[in-house]
N, C-alpha and C positions, 0 to 999 in steps of 0.2 A: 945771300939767301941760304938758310941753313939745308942740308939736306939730310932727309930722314927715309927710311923703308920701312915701309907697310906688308907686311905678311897677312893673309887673311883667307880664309873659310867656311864657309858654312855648311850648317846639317840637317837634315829634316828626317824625321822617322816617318815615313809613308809622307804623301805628298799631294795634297796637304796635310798638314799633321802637325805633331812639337817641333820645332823646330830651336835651330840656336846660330850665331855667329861668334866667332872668335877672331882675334886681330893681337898681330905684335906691332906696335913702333920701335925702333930702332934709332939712334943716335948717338953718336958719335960710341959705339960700343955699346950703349946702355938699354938695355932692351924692360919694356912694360907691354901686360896682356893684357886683354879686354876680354869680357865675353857676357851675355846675354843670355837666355833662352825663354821661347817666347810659346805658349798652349798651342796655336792654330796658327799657321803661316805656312810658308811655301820653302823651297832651297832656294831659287833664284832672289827672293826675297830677302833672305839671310847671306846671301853672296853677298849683294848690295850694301846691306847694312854695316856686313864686315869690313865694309872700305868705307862711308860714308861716317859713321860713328867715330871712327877714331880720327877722321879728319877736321870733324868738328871740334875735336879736341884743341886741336894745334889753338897758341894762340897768337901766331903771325905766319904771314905768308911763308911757306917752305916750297924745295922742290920735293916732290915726293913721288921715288920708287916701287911701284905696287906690282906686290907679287900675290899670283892668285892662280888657282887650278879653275876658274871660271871661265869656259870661253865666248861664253855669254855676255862676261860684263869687257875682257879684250875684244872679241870682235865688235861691239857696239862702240865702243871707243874708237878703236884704232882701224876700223874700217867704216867708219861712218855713220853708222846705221842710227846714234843717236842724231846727229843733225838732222839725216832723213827725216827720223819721224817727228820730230820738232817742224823741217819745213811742213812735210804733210799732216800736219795738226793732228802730231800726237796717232797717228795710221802707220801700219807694217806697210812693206811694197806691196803686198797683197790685198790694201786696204781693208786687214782686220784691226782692231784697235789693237795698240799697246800695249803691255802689259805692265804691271807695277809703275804706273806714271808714276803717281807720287813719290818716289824713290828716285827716278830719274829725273825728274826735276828738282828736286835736293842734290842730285849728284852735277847739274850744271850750274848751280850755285857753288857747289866748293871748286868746283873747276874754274871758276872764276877770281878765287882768294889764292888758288896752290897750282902752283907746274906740276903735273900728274904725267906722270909716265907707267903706262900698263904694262904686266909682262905676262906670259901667261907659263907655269909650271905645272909637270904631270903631279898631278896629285895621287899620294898613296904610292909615292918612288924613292923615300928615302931623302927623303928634301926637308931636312929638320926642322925647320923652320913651320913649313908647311904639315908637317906631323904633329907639331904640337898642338899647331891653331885645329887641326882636326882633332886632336884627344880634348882640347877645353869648348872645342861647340860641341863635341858629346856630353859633355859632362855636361856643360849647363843646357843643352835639352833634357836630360836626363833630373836636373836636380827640381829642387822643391819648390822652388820661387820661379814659377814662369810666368811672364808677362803677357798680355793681350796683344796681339798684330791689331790694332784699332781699326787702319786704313784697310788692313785686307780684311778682317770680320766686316766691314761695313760692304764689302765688295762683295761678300757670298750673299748678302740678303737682298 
């Protein structure tokens, strides 16, 4: 099984607002960027994406390394809280609904195809990897071609 690392980030100017995600794959040395920016969406939203999008990409099972300044999307992993709200249908422990389901249920579908290993990095420390993916989600929130968040414009109405 090959193994690959995922560096990933996202940005949002106000929140909700423009928004964008960026991601590097890595392999065996050879690093490709990704990046996105989308008119109206959220950060956590863009967190997500920056690790779901390029996982789509793969076109065979890998194990995969992710590295993220999100502790959003590690601690819902790696301390369970996505199972949780899966057992409690899609409910916080608090019994508020979920947030971004649709995202998370794409993201238990690639957990499915790939060994995902989360980590979590301070973000904005000097962690190059993670500098860049934050300089190309500005840039593509910032640029000219941004795309519609579909799932979440359908959620503000």
């Amino acid at each position: 099984m090959k193994e690959i690392k995922l560096y990933s980030d996202g940005a949002c100017s106000s929140n909700p607002g423009p928004g964008a995600w960026a991601s590097i794959l890595e392999y065996n040395g050879t690093k490709k960027e990704f990046s996105r920016g989308y008119r109206n969406t959220t950060n956590n939203r863009m967190e997500l994406m920056g690790i779901i999008e390029p996982l789509r990409l793969l076109k065979e099972s890998c194990k995969v390394i992710i590295y993220t300044d999100s502790m959003y999307i590690v601690n819902s992993m790696n301390k369970g809280w996505l199972k949780g709200w899966v057992k409690r249908n899609w409910k916080r422990s608090d019994k508020e609904p979920v947030a971004n389901i649709d995202l998370w249920k794409i993201m238990l579908e690639v957990q499915e195809t790939h060994q995902l290993e989360f980590n979590w990095i301070r973000g904005h420390n000097e962690h190059e990897e993670n500098e860049r993916c934050d300089e190309l989600a500005v840039l593509a929130r910032q640029g000219d071609v941004l795309e519609i968040d579909t799932e979440y414009e359908k959620s503000c109405k």
